[in-house]
C-alpha positions in Angstrom: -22.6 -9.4 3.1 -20.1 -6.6 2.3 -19.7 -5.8 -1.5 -16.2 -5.4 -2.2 -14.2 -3.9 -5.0 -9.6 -3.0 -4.8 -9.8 0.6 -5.8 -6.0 1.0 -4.6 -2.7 -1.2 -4.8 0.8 0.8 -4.2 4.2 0.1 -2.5 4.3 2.5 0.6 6.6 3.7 2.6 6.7 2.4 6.4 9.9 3.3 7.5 11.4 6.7 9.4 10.6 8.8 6.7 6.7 8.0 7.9 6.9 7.6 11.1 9.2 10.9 11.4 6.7 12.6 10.0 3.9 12.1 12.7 4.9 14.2 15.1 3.5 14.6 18.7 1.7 18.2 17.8 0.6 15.7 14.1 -1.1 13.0 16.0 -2.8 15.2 18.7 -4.7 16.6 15.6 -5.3 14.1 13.3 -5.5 10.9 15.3 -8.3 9.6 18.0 -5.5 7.9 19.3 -2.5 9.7 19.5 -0.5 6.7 20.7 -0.5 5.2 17.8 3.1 5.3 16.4 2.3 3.8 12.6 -0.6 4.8 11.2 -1.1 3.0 8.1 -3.6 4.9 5.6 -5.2 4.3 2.2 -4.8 8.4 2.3 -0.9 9.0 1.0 -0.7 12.3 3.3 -1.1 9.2 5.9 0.9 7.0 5.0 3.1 8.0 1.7 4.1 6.5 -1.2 7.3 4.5 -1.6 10.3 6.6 -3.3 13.6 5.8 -4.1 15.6 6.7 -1.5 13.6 4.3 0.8 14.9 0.2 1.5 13.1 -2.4 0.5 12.1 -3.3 4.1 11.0 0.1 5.2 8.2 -0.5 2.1 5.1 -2.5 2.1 2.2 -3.1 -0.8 -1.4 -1.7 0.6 -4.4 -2.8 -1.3 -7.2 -0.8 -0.4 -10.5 -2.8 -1.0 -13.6 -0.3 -1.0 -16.5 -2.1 1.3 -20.2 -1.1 1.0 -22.5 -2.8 3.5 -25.9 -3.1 3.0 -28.2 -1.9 6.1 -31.7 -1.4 5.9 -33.2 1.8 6.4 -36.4 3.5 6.0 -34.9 6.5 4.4 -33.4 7.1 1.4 -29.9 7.6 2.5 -29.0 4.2 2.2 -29.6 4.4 -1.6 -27.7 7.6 -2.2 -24.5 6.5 0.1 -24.8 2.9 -2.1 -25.4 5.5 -6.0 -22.2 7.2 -4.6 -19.9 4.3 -3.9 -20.9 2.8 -7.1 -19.9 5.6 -8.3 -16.4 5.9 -6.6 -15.9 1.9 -7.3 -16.2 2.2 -10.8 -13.9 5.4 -10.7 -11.1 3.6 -9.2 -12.0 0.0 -8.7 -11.0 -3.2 -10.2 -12.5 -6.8 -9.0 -11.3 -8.3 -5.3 -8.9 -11.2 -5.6 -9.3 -14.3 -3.3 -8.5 -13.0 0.4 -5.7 -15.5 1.2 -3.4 -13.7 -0.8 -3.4 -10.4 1.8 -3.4 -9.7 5.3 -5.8 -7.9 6.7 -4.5 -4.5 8.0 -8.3 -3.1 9.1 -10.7 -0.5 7.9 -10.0 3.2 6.9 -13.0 5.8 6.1 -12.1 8.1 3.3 -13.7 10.1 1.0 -13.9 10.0 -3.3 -10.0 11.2 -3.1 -8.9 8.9 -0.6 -8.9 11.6 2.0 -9.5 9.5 5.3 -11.6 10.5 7.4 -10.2 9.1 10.2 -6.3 10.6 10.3 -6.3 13.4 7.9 -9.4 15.6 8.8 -9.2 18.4 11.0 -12.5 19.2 12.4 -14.4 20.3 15.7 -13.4 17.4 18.1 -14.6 19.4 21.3 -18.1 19.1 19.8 -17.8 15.2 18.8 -15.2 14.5 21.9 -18.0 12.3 23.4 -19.1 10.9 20.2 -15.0 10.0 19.1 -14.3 8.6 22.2 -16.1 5.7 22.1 -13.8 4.7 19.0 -10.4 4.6 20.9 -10.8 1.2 21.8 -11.9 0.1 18.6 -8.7 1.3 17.0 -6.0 -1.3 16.4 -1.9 -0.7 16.4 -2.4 0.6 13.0 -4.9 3.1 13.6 -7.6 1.1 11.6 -10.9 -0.3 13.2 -10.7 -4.2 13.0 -14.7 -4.8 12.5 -16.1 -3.5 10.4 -19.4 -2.2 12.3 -17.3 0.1 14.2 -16.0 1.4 11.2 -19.4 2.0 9.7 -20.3 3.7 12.9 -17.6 6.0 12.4 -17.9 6.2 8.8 -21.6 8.0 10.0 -20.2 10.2 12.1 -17.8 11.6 10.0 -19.9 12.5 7.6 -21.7 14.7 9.5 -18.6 16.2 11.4 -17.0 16.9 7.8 -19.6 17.3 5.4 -17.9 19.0 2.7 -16.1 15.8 2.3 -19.2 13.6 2.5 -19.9 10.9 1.6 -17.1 8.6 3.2 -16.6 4.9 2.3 -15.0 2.1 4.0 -11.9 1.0 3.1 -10.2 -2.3 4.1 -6.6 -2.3 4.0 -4.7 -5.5 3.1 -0.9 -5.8 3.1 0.5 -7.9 0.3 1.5 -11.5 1.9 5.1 -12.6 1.0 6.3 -8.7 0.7 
């Protein structure tokens, strides 16, 4: 079972002034899926927070909840990923509410600055190509993996492909019901 802890809860901006600013040259980059038209992000590069001059239905409230899930492992890389997300949990986390009162939006990887790993990190995909490509499929309209074993899977993979932002955690997105 998945410890859980809401490090993030803002009003966001989902409207033109996002999407406008993925363009087609942005999403070849960034995204595994460049389809995507609406990323949604715990990363505010990714998705950015509301402002003034956007209307109230081009806004929605993302709470990030940060995941750890326990594997076992012979190693003791388990323990130091689980040492560093207590770590970043305590930095920016405050106890998960019941679930009914969000939507699940999916899972984001980031890293101790909310940097995700998964839309806002530019690194050698030739070299993972293989490797990222089994993820496409994983993806959901949002950008965000749906279970959360894929998402660990990435979250692993990333880590090695961008380890001066290592170590990544998951991040499950929630939209506010009733905004």
């Amino acid at each position: 079972m998945a410890i859980s802890v809401i490090v993030r809860d803002n009003l966001r901006c989902v409207g033109k002034r996002h999407t406008d600013s993925w363009t087609q040259a942005r999403r070849e980059q960034y995204l595994i899926c460049p389809a995507v038209r609406m990323p949604l992000s715990v990363d505010a590069r990714v998705t950015p927070f509301s402002c003034e001059e956007d209307k109230p239905e081009e806004t929605v409230r993302i709470v990030a909840a940060a995941e750890f899930v326990p594997v076992e492992s012979r190693d003791s890389s388990t323990s130091v990923h689980l040492a560093a997300w207590h770590d970043f949990a305590n930095a920016h986390g405050t106890p998960t509410p019941t679930s009914n009162q969000w939507l699940p939006l999916g899972y984001d990887i980031c890293d101790g600055t909310f940097l995700s790993g998964l839309m806002n990190c530019a690194f050698d995909r030739a070299h993972f190509r293989e490797s990222i490509g089994v993820f496409v499929l994983s993806l959901n309209r949002y950008h965000l993996f749906d279970r959360i074993s894929d998402a660990e899977r990435f979250r692993i993979l990333i880590c090695s492909a961008v380890p001066e932002h290592a170590p990544f955690f998951l991040v499950h997105l929630y939209a506010a019901s009733g905004h």
